[in-house]
C-alpha positions in Angstrom: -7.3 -18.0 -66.3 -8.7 -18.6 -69.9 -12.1 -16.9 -69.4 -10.0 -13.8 -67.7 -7.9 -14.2 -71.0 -11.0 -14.3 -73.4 -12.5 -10.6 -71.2 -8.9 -9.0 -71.7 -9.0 -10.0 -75.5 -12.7 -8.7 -75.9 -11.2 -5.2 -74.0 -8.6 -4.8 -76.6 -11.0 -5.4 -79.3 -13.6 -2.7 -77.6 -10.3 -0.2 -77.3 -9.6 -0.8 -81.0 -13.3 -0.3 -82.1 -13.2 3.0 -80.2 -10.1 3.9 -82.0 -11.8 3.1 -85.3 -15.0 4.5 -84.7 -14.1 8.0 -84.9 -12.5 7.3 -88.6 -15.6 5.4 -89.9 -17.4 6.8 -92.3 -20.5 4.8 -92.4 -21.0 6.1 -88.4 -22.1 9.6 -90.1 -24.3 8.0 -92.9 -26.7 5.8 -90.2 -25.7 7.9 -86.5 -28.3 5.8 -84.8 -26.3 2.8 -85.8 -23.0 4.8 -84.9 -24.7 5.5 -81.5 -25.7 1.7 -80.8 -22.0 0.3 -81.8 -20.5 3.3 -79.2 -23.2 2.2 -76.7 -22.0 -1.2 -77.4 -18.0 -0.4 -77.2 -18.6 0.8 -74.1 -20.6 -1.6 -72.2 -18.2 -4.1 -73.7 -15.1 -2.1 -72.1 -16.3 -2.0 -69.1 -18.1 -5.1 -68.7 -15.1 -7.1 -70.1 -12.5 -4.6 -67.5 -14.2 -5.8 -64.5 -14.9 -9.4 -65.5 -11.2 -9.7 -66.4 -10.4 -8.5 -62.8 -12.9 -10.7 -61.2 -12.2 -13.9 -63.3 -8.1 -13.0 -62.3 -9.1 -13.0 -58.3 -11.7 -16.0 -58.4 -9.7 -18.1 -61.0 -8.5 -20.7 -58.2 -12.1 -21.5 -57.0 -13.2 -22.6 -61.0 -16.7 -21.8 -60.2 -17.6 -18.6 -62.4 -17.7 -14.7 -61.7 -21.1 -14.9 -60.9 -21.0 -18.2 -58.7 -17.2 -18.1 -57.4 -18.7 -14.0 -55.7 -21.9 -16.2 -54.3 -19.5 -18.8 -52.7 -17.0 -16.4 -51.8 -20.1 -14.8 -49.4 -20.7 -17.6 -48.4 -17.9 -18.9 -45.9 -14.9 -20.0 -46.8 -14.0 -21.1 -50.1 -12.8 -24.2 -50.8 -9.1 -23.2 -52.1 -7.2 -20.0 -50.1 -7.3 -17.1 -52.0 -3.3 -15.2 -52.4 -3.6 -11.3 -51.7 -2.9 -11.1 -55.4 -6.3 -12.8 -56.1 -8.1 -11.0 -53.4 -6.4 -7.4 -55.1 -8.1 -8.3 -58.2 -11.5 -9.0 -56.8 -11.7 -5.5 -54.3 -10.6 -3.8 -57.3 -13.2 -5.1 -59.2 -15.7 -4.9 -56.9 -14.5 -1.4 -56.0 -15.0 -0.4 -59.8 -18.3 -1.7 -60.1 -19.3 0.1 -57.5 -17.7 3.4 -58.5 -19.4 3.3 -61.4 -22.7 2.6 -60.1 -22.3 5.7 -57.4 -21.1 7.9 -60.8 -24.5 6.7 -62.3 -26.4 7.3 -59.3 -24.9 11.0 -58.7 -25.5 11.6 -63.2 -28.7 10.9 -62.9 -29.8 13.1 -59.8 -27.3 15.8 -60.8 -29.1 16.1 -64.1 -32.8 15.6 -63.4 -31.7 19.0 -60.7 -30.0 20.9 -63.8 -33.7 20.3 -65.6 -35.6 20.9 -62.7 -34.1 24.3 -62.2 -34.2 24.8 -65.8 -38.4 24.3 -65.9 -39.2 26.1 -63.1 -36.6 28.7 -64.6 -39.0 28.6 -68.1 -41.7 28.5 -66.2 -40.9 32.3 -64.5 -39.4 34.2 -67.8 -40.5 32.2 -70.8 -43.9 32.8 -72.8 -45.4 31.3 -75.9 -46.0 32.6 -79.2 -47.7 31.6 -82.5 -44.2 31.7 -84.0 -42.6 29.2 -82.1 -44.8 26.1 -82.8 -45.2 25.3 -79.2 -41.7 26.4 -78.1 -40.6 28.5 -74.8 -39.7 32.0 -76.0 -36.8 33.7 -73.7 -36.5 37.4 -74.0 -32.8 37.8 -74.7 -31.1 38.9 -78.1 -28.3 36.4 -78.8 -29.4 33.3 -80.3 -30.3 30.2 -79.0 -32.2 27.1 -79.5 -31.9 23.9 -77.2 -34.5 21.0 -75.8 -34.6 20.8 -71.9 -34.9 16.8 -71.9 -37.6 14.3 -70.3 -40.4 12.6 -70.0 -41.9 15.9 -70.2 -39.1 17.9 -72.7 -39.1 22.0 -73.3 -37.9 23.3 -76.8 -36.7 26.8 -75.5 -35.6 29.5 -78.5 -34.6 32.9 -78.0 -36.1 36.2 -79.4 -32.2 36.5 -81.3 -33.3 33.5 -82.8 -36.8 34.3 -83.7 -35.2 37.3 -85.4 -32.8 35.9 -87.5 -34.8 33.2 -89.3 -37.2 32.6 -91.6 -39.8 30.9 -90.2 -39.1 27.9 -92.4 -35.7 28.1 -91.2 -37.1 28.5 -87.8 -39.5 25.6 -88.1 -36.1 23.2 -89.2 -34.6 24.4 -86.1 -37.7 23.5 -83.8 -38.0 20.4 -85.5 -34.3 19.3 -84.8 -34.9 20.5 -81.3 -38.2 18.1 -81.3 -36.3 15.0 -82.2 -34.1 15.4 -79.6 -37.4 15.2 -77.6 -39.2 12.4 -78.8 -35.7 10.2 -79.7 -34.9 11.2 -76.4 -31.5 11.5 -76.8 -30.6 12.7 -73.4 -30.7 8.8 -72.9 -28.5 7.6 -75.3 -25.9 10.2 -74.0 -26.1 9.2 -70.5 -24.1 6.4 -70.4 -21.4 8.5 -71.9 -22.0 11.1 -69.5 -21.8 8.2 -66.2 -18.2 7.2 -67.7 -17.0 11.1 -67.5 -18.0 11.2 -64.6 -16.5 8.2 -63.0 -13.0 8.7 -65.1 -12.5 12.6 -65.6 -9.1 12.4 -66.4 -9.7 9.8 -69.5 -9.7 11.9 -72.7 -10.6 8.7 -74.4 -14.0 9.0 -72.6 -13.9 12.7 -73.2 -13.6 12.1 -76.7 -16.2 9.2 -76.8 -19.2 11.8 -75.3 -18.2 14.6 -78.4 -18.2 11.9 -80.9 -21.5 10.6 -79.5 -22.9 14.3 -79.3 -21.9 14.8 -82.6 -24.0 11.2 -84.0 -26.6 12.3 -81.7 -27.0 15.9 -83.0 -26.8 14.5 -87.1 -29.8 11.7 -86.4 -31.8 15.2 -85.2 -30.8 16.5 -88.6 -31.8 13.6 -90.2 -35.5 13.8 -88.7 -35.4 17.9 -89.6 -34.3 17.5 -92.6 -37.0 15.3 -93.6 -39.6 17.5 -92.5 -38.4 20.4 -94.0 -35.6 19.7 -96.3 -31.7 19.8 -96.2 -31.3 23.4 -97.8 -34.1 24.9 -95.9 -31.9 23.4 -92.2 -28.6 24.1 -93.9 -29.2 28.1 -94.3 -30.4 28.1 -90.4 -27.1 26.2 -89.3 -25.1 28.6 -91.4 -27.5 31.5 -89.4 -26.3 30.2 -86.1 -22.7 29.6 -87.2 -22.2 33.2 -88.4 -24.3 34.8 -85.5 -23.9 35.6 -81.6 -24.5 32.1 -80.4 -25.2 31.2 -76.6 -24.4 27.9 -75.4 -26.9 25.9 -74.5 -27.3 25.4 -70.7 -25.9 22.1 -68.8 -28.4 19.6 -69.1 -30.0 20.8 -72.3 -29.5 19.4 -75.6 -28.4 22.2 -78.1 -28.9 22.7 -82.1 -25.4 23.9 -82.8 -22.6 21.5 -81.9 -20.2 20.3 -84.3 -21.7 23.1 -87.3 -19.2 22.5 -89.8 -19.4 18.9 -90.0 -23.2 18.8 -90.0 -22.7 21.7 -92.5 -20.6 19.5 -95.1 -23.0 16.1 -94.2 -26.0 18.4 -95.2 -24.4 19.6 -98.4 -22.9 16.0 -99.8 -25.6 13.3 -99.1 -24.1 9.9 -98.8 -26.9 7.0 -98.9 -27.1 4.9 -95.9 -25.6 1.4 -95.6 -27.3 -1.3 -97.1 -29.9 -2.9 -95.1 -28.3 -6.5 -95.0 -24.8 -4.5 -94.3 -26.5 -2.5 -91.1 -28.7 -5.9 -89.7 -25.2 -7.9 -90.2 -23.2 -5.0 -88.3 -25.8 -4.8 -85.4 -26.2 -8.6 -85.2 -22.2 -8.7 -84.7 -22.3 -5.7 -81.8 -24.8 -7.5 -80.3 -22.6 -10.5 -80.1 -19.8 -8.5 -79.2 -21.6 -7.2 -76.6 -23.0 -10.3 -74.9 -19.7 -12.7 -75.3 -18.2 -10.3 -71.4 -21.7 -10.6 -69.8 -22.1 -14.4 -70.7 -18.7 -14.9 -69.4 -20.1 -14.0 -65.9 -22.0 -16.7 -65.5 -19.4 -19.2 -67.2 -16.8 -22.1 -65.0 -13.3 -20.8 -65.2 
């Protein structure tokens, strides 16, 4: 039971992380590091959930997670199993595989939301000097978004082409561009799997905005370099005053969580230190590892 002990202690650490997270300061100052460490929380949760299940139901055959499954297909192990033990390993097994079916149904649900949104684009959007390579919808609220994948679509609306500058507009398309090339629709998915598999866990809920959020400032980040934080701060504060559209399921929008990109935008803070952001990562990735390598470890 100690390896089951050392995956229920590594949980509790991943739930307090996620509890801190939210609270951290530095997260906003680097969000690509703030996205690895939540990418890292999670995989640690639920790696360490179902390895402390699995290492509770296999503990009597002493042979690892890993192994004890192998022998446990096998035949017939060695030492009789109680239904307590043999409770533990379905439910393991039956979480693993529940998440696996949420990944499976994410990934085909989403590549059909961006399928339909293309061949959408392709029937009622057009092109235009103006919009630096961008799909142009005729409609007059405003909206800007990236349609995800290997091959992505910036879409804007005519609303939006009215009400910014083009420097302001070419801040926007660059924001939406990042999303693109970063491809963030990939750092969100496994985010997207867990809300999925657990709908009723506001935790998880609450995980995917803060991730959203990280995901929506590193765009900023890559805007703002291009064309400046004042120049991308007047075209968020031209969204957040204007008749907005949300951007379609799927899609990857410019205007989530406004106000706080606002107030990053306006008050700088420099990153971490680089030593302070290599020791950081070096220590998620530890954290990360320690549930997996307990897989393959004797009880």
């Amino acid at each position: 039971m100690t390896y089951a002990a050392h995956h229920l202690i590594t949980l509790a650490l991943a739930l307090a992380a996620a509890m801190a997270m939210p609270r951290a300061p530095w997260s906003s100052r680097c969000p690509r590091a703030g996205v690895l460490v939540w990418q890292a929380i999670a995989l640690t949760a639920v790696s360490s959930l179902i390895g402390a299940l699995l290492a509770i139901g296999l503990a009597p055959l002493r042979l690892g997670i890993v192994p004890g499954l192998a022998h446990l297909a096998g035949g017939d192990p060695p030492v009789r199993l109680t239904t307590g033990h043999m409770l533990a390993i379905v439910l393991g097994l039956a979480l693993t595989g529940w998440l696996l079916i949420a990944f499976v149904l994410t990934c085909r649900s989403l590549a059909t939301l961006r399928r339909r949104q293309r061949a959408l684009l392709s029937l009622i959007a057009a092109t235009g000097p103006d919009a630096a390579g961008a799909h142009v919808v005729e409609h007059p609220a405003v909206a800007a978004y990236c349609v995800p994948g290997r091959q992505a679509a910036i879409v804007v609306s005519t609303g939006a082409l009215g009400l910014l500058p083009r420097t302001e507009l070419a801040a926007v398309l660059a924001h939406e561009w990042a999303h693109a090339r970063e491809r963030h629709d990939l750092a969100l998915l496994p985010f997207a799997v867990l809300e999925r598999a657990l709908p009723w866990s506001g935790a998880v809920r609450a995980m995917l905005r803060h991730v959203a959020m990280l995901v929506e400032m590193r765009a900023d980040d890559r805007a703002a370099r291009a064309h400046g934080r004042a120049t991308l701060s007047a075209a968020l504060r031209r969204f957040h005053s204007s008749n907005r559209l949300p951007s379609p399921a799927g899609t990857l929008g410019s205007t989530g969580e406004i106000d706080a990109r606002l107030r990053r935008l306006s008050a700088p803070e420099p990153p971490p230190r680089l030593l302070t952001g290599a020791a950081m990562l070096l220590t998620v990735l530890t954290v990360a590892t320690t549930p997996l390598s307990l897989f393959l470890l004797p009880l």
